[in-house]
C-alpha positions as CSV (number, residue, x, y, z in Angstrom):
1,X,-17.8,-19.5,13.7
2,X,-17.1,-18.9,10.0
3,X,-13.9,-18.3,8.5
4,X,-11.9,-17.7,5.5
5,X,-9.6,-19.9,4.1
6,X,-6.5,-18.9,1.8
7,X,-3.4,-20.8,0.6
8,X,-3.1,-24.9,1.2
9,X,-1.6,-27.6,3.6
10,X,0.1,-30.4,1.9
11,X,1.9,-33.6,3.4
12,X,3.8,-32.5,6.4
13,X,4.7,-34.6,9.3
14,X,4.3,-31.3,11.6
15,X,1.8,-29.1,11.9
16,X,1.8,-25.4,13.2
17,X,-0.9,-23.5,14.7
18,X,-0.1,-19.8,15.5
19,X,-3.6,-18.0,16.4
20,X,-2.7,-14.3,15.4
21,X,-4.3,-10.9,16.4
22,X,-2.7,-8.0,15.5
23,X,0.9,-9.6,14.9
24,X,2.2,-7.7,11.9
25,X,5.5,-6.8,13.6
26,X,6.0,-10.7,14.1
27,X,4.1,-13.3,12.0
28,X,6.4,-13.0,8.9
29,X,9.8,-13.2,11.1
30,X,8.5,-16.2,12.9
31,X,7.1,-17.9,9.9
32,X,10.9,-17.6,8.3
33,X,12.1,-19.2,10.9
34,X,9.6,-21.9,11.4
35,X,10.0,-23.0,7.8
36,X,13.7,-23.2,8.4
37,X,13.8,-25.7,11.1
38,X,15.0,-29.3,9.8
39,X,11.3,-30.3,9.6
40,X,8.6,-30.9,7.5
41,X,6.6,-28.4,8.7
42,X,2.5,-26.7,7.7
43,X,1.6,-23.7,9.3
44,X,-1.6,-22.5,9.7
45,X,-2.1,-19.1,10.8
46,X,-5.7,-18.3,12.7
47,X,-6.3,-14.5,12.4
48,X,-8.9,-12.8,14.3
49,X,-9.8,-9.9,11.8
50,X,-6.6,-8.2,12.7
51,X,-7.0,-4.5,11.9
52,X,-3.0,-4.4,11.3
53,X,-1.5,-6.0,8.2
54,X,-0.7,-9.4,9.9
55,X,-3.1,-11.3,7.2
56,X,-1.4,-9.2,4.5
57,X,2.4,-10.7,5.1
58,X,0.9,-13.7,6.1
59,X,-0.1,-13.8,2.2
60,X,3.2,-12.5,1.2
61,X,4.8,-15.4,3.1
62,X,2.4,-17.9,1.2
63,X,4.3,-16.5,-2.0
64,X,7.4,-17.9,-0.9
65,X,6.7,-21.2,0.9
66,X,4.2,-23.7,0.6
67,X,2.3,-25.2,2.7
68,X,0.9,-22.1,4.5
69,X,-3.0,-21.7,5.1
70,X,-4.2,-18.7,6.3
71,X,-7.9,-18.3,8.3
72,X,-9.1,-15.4,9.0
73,X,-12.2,-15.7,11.5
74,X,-14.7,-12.7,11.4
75,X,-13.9,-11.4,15.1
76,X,-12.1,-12.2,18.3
77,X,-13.2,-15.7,19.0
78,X,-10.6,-16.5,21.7
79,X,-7.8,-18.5,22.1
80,X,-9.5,-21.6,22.8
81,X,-12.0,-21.5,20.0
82,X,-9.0,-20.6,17.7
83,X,-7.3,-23.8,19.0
84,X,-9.4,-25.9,18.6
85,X,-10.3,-24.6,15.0
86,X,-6.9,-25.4,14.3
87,X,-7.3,-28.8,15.8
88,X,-10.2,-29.4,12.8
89,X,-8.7,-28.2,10.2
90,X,-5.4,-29.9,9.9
91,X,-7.6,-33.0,11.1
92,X,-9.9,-32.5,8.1
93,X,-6.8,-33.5,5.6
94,X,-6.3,-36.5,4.0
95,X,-3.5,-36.8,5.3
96,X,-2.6,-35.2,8.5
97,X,0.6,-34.2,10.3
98,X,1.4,-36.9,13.1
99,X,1.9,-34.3,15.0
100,X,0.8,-30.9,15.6
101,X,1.8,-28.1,17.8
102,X,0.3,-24.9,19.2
103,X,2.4,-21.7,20.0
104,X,2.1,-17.7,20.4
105,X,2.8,-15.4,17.8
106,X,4.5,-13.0,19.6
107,X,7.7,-14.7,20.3
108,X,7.3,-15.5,24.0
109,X,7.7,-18.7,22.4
110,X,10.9,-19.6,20.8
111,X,10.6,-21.6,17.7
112,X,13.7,-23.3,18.2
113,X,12.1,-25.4,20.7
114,X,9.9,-27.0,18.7
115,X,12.1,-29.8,17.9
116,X,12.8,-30.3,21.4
117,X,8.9,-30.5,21.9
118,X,8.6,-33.0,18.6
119,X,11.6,-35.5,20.2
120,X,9.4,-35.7,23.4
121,X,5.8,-36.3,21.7
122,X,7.9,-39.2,18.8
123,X,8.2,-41.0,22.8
124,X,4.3,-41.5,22.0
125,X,2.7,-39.4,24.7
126,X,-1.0,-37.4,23.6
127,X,1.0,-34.0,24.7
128,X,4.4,-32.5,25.2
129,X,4.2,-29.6,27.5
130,X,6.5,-26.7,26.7
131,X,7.2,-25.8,30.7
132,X,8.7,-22.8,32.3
133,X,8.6,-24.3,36.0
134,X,10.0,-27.7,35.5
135,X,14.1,-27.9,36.3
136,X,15.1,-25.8,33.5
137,X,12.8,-23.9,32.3
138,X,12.3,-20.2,33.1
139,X,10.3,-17.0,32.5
140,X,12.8,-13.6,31.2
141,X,10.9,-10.2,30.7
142,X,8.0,-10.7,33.0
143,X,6.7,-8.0,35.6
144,X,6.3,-9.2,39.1
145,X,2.5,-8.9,39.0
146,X,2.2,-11.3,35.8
147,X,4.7,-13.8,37.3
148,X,2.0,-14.0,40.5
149,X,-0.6,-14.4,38.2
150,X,1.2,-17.5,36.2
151,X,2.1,-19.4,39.9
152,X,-1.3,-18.7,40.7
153,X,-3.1,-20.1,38.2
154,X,-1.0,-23.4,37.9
155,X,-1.0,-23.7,41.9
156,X,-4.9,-23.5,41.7
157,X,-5.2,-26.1,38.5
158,X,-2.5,-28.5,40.6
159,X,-4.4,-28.1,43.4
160,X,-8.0,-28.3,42.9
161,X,-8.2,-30.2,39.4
162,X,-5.5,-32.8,40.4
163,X,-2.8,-32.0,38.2
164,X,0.5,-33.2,38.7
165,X,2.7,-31.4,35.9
166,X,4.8,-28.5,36.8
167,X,3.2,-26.1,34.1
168,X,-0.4,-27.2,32.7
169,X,-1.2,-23.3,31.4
170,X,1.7,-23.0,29.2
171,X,0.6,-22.3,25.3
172,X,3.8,-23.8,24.0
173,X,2.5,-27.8,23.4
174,X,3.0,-30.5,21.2
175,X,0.0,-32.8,20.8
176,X,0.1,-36.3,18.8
177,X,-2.6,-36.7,16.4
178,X,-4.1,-39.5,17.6
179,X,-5.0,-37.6,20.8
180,X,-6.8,-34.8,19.1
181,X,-8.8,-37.7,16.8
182,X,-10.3,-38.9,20.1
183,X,-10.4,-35.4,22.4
184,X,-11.2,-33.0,19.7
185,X,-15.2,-33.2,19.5
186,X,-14.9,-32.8,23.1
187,X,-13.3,-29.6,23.3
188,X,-15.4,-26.5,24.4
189,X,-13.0,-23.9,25.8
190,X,-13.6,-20.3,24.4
191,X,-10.2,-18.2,25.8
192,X,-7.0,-20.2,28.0
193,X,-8.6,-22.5,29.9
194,X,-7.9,-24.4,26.5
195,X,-4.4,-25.2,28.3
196,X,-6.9,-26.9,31.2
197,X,-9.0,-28.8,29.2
198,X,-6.5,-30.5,27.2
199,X,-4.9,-31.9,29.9
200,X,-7.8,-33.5,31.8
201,X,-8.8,-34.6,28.7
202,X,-5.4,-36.7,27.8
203,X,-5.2,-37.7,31.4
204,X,-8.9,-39.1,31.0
205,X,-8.6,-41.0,28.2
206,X,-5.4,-42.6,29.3
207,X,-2.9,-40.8,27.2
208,X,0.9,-39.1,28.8
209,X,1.5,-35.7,29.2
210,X,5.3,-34.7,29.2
211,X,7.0,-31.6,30.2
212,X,9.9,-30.5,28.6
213,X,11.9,-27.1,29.9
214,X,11.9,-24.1,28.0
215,X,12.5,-20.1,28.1
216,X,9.4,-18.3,28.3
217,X,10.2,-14.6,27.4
218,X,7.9,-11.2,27.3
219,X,7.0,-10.2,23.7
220,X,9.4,-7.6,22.8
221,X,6.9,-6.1,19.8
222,X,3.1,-5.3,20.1
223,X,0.6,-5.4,22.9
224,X,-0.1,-8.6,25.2
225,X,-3.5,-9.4,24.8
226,X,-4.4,-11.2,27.7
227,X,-7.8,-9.5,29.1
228,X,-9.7,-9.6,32.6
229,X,-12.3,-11.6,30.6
230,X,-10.0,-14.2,30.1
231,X,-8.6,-14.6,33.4
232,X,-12.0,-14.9,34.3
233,X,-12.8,-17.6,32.0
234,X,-9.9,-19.4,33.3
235,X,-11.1,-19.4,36.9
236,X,-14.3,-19.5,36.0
237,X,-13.6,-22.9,34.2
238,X,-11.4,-24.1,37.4
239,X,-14.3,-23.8,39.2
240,X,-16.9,-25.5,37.5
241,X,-15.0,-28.3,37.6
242,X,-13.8,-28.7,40.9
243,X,-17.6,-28.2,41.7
244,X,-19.3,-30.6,39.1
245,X,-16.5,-32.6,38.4
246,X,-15.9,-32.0,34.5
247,X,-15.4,-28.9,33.0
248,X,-15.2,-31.1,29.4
């Protein structure tokens, strides 16, 4: 897929990926805050064409930090595709952030974790798992029905694909660059079976996966955006692997 770039990434020892669609209500909040963590810190916003003004104070934040690219894709791609984009392009610097995490836009995931994440991954696993069902970790906001949903869909990828973390769907990761030098050309999830993927791949190739707690908690602006198609996808992915052996 095409896509437009605007602003730069410099040096950073982190990198940031928030995939955006329709996050005007939250990008330039959660950006602030990002950039005020005691880090050294890119971010690199993946928009979707939203048809709200999220690209527009994206640009407004590139005015008063640096080290802020913004991409803006032609259409909904999904949030594997958008991932993995992400995964290139901070790959394709000169000099790239040793690490680099990936995160919602929407504030279900807190940015004050991320140095919790980052003091994981300097241990020197491939990825840092942001969990909600490990001891400490939790879920605040959700209905029933989406909670079901969640246990479901790690009980099915523990089950069938042989996964031993806690919580291998959770969006809130922290993955070491030299994992996504070897994994990244590999990668072919289109929506969140991205979250799958990435860990069969790290388990494959011999590098750790951690899990560190956190507090996942329901967006409290905008609409989720999690569709029947990608639920679908997910299972759909689940199943071609248990069947063939490698969903990769």
């Amino acid at each position: 897929m095409s896509y437009q770039l605007t602003g730069s990434l410099g040096n950073a020892e982190v990198g940031v990926i928030l995939p955006t669609y329709r996050e005007a209500e939250n990008i330039a909040k959660l950006i602030d805050e990002i950039k005020n963590l005691p880090l050294d810190t890119s971010i690199l916003v993946i928009d979707d064409s939203s048809p709200d003004a999220t690209s527009e104070n994206v640009r407004n934040m590139q005015k008063k930090y640096g080290n802020i690219l913004l991409c803006i894709r032609p259409r909904k791609g999904g949030l594997g595709t958008a991932i993995t984009d992400g995964f290139k392009i901070f790959l394709s610097l000169k000099n790239p952030p040793k690490h680099v995490i990936a995160m919602d836009a929407d504030y279900s995931h807190n940015p004050q974790a991320i140095p919790q994440l980052l003091s994981e991954a300097r241990g020197g696993c491939g990825i840092v798992i942001g969990s909600r069902y490990c001891r400490g970790g939790g879920t605040s906001g959700w209905p029933f029905t989406r909670k079901i949903i969640s246990r479901v869909a790690n009980l099915v990828a523990k089950s069938i694909v042989g996964f031993k973390t806690h919580d291998c769907t959770s969006g809130f990761r922290c993955y070491s660059t030299e994992f996504l030098k070897v994994t990244v050309g590999g990668l072919h999830s289109q929506t969140y079976e991205i979250q799958i993927e990435t860990v069969r791949q790290a388990l494959s190739r011999g590098f750790s996966v951690k899990e560190t707690p956190i507090l996942f908690s329901n967006r409290k602006r905008g609409k989720s955006k999690l569709s029947l198609t990608e639920v679908w996808s997910y299972v759909s992915y689940t199943l071609k692997t248990l069947l063939h052996g490698s969903g990769m």
